[in-house]
DRENDRENKOL-142421 format. One record per residue (C-alpha): residue number from 1; residue in one letter; y, x, z. Coordinates in Angstrom, 1 decimal, padded with zeros to 4 digits. Example, Ala and Ser with C-alpha at 12.3 -4.5 7.8 and 13.67 -1.06 7.14 Angstrom:
BEGIN
+-----+---------+--------+--------+--------+
| num | residuo |     c2 |     c1 |     c3 |
+-----+---------+--------+--------+--------+
|   1 |       a | -004.5 |  012.3 |  007.8 |
|   2 |       s | -001.1 |  013.7 |  007.1 |
+-----+---------+--------+--------+--------+
# end
This chain:
BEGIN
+-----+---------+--------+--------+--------+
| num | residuo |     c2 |     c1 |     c3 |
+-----+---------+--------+--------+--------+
|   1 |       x |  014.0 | -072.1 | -012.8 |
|   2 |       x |  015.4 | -068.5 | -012.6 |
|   3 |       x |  013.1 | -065.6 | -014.8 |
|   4 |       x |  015.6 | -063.3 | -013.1 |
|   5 |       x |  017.1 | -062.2 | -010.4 |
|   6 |       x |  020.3 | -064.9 | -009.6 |
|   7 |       x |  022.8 | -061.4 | -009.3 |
|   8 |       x |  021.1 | -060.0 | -012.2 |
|   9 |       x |  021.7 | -063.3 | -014.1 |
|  10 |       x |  025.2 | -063.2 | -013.2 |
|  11 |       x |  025.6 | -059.4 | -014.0 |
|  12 |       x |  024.4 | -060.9 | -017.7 |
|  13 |       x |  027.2 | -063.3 | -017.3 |
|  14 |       x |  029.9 | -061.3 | -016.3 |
|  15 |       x |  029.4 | -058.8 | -018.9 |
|  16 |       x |  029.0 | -061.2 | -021.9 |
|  17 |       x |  032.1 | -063.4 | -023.8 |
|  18 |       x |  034.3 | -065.5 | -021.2 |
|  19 |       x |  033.8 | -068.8 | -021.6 |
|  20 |       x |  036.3 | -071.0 | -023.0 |
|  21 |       x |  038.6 | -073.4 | -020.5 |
|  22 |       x |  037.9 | -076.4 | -022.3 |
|  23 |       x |  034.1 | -075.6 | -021.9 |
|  24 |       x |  034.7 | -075.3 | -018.1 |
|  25 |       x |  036.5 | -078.1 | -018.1 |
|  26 |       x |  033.6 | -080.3 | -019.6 |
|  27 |       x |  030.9 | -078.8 | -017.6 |
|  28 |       x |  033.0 | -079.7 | -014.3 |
|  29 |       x |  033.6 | -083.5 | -016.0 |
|  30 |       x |  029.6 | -083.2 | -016.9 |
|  31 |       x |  028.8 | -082.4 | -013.4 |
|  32 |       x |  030.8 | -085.4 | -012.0 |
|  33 |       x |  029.7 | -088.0 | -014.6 |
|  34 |       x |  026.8 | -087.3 | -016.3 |
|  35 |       x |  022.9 | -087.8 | -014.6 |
|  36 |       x |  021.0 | -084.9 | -015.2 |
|  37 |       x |  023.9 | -081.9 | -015.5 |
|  38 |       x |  021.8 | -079.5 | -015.5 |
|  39 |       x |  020.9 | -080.7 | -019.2 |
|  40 |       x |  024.2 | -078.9 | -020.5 |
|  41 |       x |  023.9 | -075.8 | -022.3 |
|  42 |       x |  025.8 | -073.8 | -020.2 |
|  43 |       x |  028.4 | -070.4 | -019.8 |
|  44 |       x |  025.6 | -067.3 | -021.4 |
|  45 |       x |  023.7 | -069.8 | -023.4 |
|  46 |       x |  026.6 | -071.1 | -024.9 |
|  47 |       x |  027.9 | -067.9 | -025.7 |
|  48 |       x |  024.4 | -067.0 | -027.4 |
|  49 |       x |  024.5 | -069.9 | -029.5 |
|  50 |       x |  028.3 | -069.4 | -030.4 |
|  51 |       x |  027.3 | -065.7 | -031.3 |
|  52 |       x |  024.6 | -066.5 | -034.0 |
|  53 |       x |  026.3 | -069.2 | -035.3 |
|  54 |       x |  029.4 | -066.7 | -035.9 |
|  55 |       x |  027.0 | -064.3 | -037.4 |
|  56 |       x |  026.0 | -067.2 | -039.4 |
|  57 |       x |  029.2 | -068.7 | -040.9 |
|  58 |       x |  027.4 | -072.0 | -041.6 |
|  59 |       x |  028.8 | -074.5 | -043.8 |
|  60 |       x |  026.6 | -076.9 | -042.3 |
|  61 |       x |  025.2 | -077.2 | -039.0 |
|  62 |       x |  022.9 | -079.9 | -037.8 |
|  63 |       x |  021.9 | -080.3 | -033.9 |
|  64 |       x |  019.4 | -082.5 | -032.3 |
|  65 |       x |  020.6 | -083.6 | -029.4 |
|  66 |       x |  024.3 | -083.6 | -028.2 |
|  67 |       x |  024.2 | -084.5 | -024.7 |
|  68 |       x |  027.7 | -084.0 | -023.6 |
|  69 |       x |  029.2 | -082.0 | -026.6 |
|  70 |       x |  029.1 | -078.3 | -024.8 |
|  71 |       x |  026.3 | -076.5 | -027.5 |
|  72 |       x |  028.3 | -078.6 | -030.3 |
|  73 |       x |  031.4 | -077.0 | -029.8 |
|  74 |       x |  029.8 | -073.3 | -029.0 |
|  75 |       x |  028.3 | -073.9 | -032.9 |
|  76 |       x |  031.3 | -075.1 | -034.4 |
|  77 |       x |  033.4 | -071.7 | -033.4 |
|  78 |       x |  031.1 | -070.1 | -036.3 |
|  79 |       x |  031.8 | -072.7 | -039.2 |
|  80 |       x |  033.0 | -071.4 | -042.1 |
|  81 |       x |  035.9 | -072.4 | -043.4 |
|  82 |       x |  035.0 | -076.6 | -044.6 |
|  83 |       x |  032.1 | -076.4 | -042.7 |
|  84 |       x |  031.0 | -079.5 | -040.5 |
|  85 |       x |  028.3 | -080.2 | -038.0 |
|  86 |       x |  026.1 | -083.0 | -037.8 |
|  87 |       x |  025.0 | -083.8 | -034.2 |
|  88 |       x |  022.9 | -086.6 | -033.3 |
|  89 |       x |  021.9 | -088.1 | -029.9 |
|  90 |       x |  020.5 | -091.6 | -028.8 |
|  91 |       x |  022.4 | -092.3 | -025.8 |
|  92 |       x |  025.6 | -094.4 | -026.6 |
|  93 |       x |  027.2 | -094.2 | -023.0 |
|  94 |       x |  027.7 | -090.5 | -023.5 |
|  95 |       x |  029.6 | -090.9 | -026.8 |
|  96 |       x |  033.1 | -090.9 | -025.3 |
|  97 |       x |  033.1 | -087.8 | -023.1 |
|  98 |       x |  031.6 | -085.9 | -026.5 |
|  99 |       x |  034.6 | -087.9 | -028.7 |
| 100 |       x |  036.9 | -086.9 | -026.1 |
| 101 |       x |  036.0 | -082.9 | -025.5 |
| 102 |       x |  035.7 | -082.3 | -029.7 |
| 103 |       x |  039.3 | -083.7 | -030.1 |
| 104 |       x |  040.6 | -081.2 | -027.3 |
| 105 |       x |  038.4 | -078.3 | -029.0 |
| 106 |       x |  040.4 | -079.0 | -032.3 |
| 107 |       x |  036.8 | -079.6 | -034.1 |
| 108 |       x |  037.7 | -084.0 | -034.1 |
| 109 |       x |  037.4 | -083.2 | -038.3 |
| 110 |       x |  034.5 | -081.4 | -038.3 |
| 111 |       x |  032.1 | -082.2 | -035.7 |
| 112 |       x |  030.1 | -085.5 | -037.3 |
| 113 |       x |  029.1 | -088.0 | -034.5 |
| 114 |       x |  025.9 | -089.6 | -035.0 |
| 115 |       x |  024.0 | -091.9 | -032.5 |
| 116 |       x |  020.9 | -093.2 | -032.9 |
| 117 |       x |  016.6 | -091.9 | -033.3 |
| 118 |       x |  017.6 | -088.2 | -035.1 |
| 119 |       x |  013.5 | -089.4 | -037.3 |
| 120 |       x |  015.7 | -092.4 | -039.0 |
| 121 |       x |  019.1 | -090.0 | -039.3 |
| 122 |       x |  018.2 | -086.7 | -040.5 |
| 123 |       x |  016.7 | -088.3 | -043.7 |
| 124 |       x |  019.9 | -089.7 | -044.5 |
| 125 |       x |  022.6 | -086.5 | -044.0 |
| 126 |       x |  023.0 | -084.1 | -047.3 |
| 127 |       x |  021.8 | -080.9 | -047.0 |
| 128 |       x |  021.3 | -078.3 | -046.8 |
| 129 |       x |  021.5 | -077.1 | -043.2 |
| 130 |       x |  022.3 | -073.1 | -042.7 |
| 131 |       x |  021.7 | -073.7 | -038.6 |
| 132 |       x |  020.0 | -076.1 | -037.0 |
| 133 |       x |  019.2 | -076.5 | -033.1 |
| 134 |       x |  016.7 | -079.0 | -031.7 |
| 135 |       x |  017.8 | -080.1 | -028.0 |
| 136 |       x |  016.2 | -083.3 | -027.4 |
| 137 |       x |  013.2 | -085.3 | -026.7 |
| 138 |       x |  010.4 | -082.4 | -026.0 |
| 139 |       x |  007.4 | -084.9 | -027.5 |
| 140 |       x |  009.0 | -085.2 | -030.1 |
| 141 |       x |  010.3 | -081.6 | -031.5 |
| 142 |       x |  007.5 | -081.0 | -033.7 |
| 143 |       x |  008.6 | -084.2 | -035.8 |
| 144 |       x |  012.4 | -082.8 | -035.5 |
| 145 |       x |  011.9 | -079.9 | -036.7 |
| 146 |       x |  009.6 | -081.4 | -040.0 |
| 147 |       x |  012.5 | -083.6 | -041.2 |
| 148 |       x |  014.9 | -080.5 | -040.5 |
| 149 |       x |  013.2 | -078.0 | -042.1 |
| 150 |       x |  013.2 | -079.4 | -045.4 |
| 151 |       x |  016.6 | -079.8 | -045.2 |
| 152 |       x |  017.4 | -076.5 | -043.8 |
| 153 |       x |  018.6 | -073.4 | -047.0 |
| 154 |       x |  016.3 | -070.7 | -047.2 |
| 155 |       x |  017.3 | -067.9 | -044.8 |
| 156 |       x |  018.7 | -070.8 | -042.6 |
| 157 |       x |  018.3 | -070.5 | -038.8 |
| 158 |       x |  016.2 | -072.9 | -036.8 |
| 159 |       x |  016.9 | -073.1 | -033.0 |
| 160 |       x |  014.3 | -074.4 | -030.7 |
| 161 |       x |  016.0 | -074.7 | -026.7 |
| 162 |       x |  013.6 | -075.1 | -023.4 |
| 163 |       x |  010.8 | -073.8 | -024.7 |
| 164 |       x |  009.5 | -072.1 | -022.1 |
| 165 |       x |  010.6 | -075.4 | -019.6 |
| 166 |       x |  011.0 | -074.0 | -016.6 |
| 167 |       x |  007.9 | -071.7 | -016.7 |
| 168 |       x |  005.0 | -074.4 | -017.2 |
| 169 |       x |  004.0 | -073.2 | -020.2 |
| 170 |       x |  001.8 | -070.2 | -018.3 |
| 171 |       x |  001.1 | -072.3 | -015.4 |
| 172 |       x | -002.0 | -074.5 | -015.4 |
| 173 |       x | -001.4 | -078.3 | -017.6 |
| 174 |       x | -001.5 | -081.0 | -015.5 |
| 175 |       x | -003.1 | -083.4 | -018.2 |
| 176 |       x | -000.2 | -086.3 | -017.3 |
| 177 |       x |  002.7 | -084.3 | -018.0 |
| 178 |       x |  002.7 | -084.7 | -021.6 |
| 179 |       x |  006.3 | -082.8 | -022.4 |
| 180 |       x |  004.9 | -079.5 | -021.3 |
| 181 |       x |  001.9 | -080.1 | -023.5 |
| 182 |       x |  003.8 | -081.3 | -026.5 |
| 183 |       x |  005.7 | -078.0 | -025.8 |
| 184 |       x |  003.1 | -076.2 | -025.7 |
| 185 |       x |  001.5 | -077.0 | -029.2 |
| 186 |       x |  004.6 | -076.5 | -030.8 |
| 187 |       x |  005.5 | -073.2 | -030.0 |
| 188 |       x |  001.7 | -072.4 | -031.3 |
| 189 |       x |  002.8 | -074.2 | -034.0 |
| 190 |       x |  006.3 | -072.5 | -035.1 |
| 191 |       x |  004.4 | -069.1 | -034.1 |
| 192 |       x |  001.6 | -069.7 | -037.0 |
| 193 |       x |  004.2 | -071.4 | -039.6 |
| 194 |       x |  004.3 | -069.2 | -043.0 |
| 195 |       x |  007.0 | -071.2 | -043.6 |
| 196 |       x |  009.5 | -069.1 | -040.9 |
| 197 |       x |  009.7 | -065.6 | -038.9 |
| 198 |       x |  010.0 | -066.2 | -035.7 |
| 199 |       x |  011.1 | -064.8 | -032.0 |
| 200 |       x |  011.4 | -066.2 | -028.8 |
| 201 |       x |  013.9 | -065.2 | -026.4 |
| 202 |       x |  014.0 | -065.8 | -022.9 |
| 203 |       x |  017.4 | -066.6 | -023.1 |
| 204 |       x |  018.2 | -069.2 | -020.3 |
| 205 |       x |  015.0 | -072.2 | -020.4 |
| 206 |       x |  013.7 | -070.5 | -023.6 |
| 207 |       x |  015.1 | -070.2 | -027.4 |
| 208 |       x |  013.5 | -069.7 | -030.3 |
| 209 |       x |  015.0 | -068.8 | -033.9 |
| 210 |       x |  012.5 | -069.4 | -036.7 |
| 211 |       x |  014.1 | -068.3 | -040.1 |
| 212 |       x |  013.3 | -070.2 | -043.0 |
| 213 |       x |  011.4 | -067.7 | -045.0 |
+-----+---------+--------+--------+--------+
# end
């Protein structure tokens, strides 16, 4: 869903950081590949996420949900010198394109694969986490972002994507569509946590950054 006009979208775009060949490269191979492309992060998303995370200079980056590797390797370009990244996704048969586009980025040695249910993997990674970002199963980010947030340094920056999903969120609930509800209670939920600050931006299908207070 567009929340603005498609030329005034692409004015955005043309006006913000070029996005890398290797990034066009793997959102072509995505396109041809991969069901669902329009999962991938994409050209001014990326660029936001590769902005805050240089802003950042984590040392340690966790994400939730890796999909083909594009938001991975937009995080990475902000690591601080050491720094690795932890991503984590559940579906096996998309490990090799995501091997194969963090070797080309140069990040092989600092990009951590993990597959598997992030609930039984965060537990078990050392923190703590100066960025995180939660991409994954919508029903399920409440729990995510639990297990993250005690792992994630005070002053740390938690990123929420699709969280305005396509605009249902101010459109009536259809009582089977359980995603959009799920969504729904957890950006209540983030909004009334004394734990973080936090901001929503309409920045593509939603982000939100919740500091750890």
């Amino acid at each position: 869903m567009h929340f603005l006009e498609e030329s005034l979208e692409n004015y955005i775009t043309d006006h913000s950081q070029e996005e890398p060949e290797i990034l066009k490269s793997l959102t072509r191979e995505t396109h041809l590949t991969v069901i669902q492309p329009r999962m991938i992060t994409g050209h001014y998303q990326g660029r936001v996420l590769s902005m805050l995370s240089k802003i950042i200079q984590p040392k340690k980056i966790l994400e939730i949900g890796t999909y083909t590797g594009y938001s991975a390797i937009c995080l990475a370009e902000g690591l601080a010198p050491k720094g690795v990244l932890h991503t984590i996704d559940i579906n096996e048969e998309l490990l090799n394109i995501q091997t194969k586009y963090f070797t080309l980025s140069g990040n092989e040695d600092r990009i951590i694969q993990h597959t598997g249910d992030a609930l039984t993997i965060i537990p078990e990674l050392e923190g703590p986490f100066d960025l995180v970002f939660i991409d994954a199963e919508k029903k399920e980010y409440k729990k995510y972002y639990e297990s993250a947030i005690s792992k994630t340094a005070k002053g740390g920056l938690i990123l929420s994507d699709n969280v305005l999903w396509s605009g249902k969120v101010i459109k009536p609930l259809n009582k089977k569509d359980q995603a959009t509800k799920a969504l729904l209670e957890y950006n209540n939920y983030l909004k009334n946590d004394p734990r973080v600050a936090t901001v929503m931006l309409s920045v593509r299908d939603g982000l939100t950054l919740c500091r750890v207070q």
